[in-house]
C-alpha positions in Angstrom: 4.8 10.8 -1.8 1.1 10.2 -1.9 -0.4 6.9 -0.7 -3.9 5.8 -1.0 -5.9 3.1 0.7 -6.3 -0.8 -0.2 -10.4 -0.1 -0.7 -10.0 3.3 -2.2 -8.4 4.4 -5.3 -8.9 8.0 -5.6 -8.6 10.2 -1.8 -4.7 10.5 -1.4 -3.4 11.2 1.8 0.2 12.2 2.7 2.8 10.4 4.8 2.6 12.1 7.8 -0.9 10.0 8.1 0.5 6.9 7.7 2.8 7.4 10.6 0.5 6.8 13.4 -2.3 5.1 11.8 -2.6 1.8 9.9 -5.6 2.4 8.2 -7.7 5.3 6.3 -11.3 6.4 6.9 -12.6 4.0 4.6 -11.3 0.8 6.7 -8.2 -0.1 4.3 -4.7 -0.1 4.8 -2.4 3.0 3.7 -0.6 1.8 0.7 2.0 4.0 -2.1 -0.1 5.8 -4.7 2.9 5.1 -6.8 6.2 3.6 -5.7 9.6 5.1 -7.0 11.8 3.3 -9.4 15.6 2.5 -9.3 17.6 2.6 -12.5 21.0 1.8 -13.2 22.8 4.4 -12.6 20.7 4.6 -9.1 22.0 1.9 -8.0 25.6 2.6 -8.6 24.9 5.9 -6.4 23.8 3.3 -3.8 27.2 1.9 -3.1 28.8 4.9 -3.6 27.0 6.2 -0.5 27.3 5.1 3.4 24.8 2.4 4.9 23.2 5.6 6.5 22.8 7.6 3.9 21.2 4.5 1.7 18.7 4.3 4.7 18.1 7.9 4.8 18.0 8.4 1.0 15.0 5.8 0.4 12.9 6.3 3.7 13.2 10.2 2.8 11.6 8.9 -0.8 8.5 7.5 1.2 8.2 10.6 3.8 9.3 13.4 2.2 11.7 14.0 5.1 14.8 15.4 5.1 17.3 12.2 7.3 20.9 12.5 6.3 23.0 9.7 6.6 24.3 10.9 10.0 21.1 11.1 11.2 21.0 7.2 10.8 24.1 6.8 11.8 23.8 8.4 15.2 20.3 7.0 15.7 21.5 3.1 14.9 25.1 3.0 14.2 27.6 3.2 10.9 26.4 -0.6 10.5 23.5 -1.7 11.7 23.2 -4.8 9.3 25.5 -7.5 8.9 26.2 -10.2 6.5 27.1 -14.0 7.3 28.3 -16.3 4.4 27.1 -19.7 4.4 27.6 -22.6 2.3 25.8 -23.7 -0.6 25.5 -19.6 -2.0 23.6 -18.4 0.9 24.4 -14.7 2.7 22.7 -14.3 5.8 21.4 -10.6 6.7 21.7 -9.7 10.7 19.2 -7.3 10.7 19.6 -7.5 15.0 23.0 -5.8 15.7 22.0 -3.5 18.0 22.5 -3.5 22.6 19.0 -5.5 22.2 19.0 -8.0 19.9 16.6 -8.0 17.5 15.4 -6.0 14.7 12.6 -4.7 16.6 14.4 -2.2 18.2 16.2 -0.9 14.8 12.8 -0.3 13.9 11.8 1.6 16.4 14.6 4.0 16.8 14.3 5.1 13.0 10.8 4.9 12.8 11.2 7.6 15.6 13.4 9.4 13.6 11.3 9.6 10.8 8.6 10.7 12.8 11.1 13.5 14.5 10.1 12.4 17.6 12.0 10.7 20.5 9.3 8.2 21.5 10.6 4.7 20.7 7.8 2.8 22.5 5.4 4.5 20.3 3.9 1.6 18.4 5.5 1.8 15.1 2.4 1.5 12.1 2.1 -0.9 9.4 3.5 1.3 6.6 6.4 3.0 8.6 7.1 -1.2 9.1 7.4 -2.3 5.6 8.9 1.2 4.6 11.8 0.5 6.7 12.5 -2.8 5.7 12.5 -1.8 2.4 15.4 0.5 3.4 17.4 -1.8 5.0 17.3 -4.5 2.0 18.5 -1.3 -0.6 20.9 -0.3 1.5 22.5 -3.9 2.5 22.2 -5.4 -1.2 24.5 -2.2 -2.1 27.2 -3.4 0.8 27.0 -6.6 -0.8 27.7 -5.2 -4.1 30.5 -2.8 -2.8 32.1 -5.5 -1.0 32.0 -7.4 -4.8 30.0 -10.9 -3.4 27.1 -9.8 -6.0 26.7 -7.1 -8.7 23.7 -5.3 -9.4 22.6 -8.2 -12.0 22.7 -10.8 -10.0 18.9 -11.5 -9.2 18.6 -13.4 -5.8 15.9 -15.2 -3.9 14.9 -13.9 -0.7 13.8 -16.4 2.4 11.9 -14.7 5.3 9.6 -16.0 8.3 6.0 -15.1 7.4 4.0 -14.3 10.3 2.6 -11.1 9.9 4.1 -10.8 6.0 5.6 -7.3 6.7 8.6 -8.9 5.4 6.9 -10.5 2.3 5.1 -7.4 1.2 8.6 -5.2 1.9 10.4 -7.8 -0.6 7.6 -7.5 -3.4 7.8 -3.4 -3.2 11.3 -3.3 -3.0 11.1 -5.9 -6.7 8.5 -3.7 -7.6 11.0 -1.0 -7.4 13.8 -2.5 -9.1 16.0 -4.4 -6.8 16.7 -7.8 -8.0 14.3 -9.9 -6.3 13.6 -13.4 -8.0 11.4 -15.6 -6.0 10.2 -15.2 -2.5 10.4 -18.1 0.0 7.5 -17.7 3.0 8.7 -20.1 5.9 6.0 -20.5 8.0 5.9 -22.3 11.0 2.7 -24.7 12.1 0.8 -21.4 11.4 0.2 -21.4 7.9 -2.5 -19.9 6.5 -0.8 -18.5 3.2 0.6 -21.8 2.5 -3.2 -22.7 2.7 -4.3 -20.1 0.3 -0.8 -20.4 -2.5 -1.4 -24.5 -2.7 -4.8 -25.1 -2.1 -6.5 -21.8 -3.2 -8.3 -20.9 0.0 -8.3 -20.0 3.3 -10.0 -20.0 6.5 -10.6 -16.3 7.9 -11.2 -17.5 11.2 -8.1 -19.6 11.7 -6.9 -19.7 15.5 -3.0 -19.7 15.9 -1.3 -22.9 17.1 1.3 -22.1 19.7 5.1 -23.1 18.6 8.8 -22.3 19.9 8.2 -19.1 17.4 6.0 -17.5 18.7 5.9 -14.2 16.7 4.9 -16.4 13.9 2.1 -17.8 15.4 -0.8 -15.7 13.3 -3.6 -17.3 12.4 -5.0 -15.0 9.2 -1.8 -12.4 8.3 -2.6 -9.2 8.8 -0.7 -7.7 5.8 -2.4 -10.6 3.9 -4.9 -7.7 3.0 -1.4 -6.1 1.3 -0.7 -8.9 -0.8 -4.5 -9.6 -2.1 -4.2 -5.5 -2.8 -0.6 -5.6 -4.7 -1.2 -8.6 -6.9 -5.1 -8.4 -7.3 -6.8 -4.6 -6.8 -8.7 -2.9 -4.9 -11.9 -4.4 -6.1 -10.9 -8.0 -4.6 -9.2 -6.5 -1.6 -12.9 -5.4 -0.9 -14.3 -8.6 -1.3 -11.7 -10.4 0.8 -12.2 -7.8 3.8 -16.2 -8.6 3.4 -15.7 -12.2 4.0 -13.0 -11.5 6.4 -15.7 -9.7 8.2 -18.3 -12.3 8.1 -15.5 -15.0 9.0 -16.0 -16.9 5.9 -13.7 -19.1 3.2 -11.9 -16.9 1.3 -11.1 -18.2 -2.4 -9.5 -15.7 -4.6 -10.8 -16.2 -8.3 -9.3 -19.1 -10.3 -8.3 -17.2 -13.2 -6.3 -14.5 -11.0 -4.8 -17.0 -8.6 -1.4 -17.5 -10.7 -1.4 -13.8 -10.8 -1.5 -13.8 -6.5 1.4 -16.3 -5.9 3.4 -15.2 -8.5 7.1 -15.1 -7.3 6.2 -16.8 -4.1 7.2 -20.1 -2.9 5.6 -21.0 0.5 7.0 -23.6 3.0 6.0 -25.2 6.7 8.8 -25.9 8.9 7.8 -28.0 12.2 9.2 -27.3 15.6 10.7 -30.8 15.5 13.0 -29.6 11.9 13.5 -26.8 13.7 15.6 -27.9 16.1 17.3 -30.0 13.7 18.1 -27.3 11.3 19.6 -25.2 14.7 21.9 -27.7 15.0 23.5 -29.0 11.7 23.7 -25.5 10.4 26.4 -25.0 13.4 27.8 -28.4 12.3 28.1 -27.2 8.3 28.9 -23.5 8.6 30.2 -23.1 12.2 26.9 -20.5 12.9 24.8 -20.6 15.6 21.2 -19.5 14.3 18.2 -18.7 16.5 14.5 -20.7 16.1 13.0 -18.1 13.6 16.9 -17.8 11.8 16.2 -21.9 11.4 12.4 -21.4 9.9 13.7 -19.5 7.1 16.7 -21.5 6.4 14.2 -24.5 6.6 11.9 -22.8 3.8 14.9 -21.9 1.9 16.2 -25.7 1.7 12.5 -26.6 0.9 12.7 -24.6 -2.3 15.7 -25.3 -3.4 14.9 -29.5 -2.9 11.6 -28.6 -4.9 12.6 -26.5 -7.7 15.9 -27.2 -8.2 16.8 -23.8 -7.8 20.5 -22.8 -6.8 20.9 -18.8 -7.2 22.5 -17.0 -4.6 20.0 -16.6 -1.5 19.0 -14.2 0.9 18.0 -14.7 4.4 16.4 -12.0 6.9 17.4 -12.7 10.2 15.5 -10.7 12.7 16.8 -11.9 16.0 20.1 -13.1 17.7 20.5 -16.4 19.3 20.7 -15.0 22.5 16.8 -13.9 22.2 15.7 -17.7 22.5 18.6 -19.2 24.3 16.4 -22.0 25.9 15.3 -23.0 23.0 19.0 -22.8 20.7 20.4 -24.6 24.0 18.1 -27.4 24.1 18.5 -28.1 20.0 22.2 -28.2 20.6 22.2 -30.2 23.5 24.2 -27.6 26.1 22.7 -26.1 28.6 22.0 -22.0 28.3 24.9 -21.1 30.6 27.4 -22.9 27.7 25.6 -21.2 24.5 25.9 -17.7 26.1 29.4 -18.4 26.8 29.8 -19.7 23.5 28.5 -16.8 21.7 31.0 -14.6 23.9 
């Protein structure tokens, strides 16, 4: 695969730059020249296959790299993603079951792999980011079809914390691609810049983050926001948005394009306070303990659903166990850390 950059139409570049940099000569990000697309009968290979080989079959799409589903399976485990029913149609996605945790470490080990190298403290670029995240939502919307709680027609919204929008922007390639992605929810915390620019239609470039109880939310301007203005608009007004970017301006995308930007999106502010609401009386309704950024999606998810009416089976990403922010899970239940961590065994 060939990608190109988010300023520049025409110099392709191949994958292996996209590894280690974020960004092409001419300043914008590394982006697919063309992305592949899934048909029926696809798909049906998709649950025929292993969660590994599913992972290894799509990233090898993007790289041109030659992962077999053992290779994923030693590097991560057989299942590396697991799903939680809740009530009300919702399946929740662990994307953290690994020794550490939390997705970020799944990341790192198969970005490594991709990269053939054994460094997983290597910073892991932009692209390599969303490109593995697409993986992971292939292969674990295939287990949920093998396991017969969807089918391949059943289109789903998808609920994810937006703070740098790597998850956003990994949900609209993978629709772009064919999986059956209806309408995105962006939870954002007090930090919310892109609910600033999908209601009102602009947004401050120079926007300094407010600290919360999720912190890896807490972005003032997304950096993958540059992704989004690029997939839905063009290059042309990805150039303009970097300029005033630059000049730390008011960004306001053009009013007869803007329907075209949020299209599919549904943006939502959660507050600390609902935050630790939502930690709690999701244990009470579905027995589950959920983490702070777990909550922030479910929170934008409820949002949506109160708004539009909307009752389709759900997705949520969840990147991180309780056990990452204990404090914070303890104090919204009312127990003290000691009693949480022997509650989650």
């Amino acid at each position: 695969m060939l990608y190109v950059t988010t300023t520049e139409k025409d110099d392709a570049y191949t994958a292996a730059r996209t590894f280690l940099e974020d960004r092409g000569p001419d300043g914008g990000l590394f982006v697919p020249r063309q992305l592949p697309r899934f048909a029926q009968n696809d798909f049906s290979e998709l649950v025929r296959e292993s969660f590994g080989e599913r992972i290894a079959g799509i990233l090898n799409l993007f790289f041109s790299t030659k992962l077999t589903g053992w290779d994923v399976d030693s590097a991560v485990g057989r299942c590396p993603v697991k799903a939680a029913t809740m009530s009300h149609r919702i399946f929740l996605l662990e994307l953290w079951q690994n020794l550490d945790g939390s997705y970020t470490q799944l990341e790192k080990i198969l970005a490594a792999k991709i990269r053939n190298d054994e460094n997983t403290k290597q910073r892991v670029s932009s692209w390599l980011r969303i490109a593995i995240r697409i993986a992971l939502l292939f292969a674990s919307y295939a287990e949920l079809v093998r396991t017969k709680a969807l089918d391949w027609e059943t289109a789903v919204d998808v609920s994810v914390v937006s703070g740098d929008l790597s998850g956003v922007m990994s949900l609209l390639y993978a629709r772009e691609m064919g999986l059956p992605v209806a309408n995105i929810i962006c939870s954002c915390n007090e930090n919310c810049a892109l609910w600033d620019l999908l209601h009102h239609g602009e947004v401050k470039t120079d926007v300094q983050p407010i600290p919360t109880t999720t912190p890896l939310a807490d972005v003032g301007l997304p950096a993958e926001l540059e992704r989004l203005i690029y997939g839905t608009l063009g290059w042309q007004y990805t150039k303009e948005f970097l300029r005033i970017c630059k000049n730390r301006g008011l960004y306001v995308p053009p009013a007869e394009e803007f329907d075209r930007l949020r299209n599919g999106l549904f943006t939502a502010v959660v507050s600390r306070a609902r935050i630790d609401v939502l930690i709690s009386s999701v244990y009470r309704t579905n027995s589950y303990l959920v983490g702070p950024y777990t909550a922030l999606a479910y929170g934008g998810l409820t949002d949506y659903r109160a708004k539009t009416g909307e009752s389709r089976v759900a997705l949520i990403l969840a990147d991180r166990s309780p056990v990452q922010d204990a404090a914070v899970v303890a104090q919204a239940m009312g127990i003290t850390e000691q009693q949480l961590l022997k509650q989650l065994g």
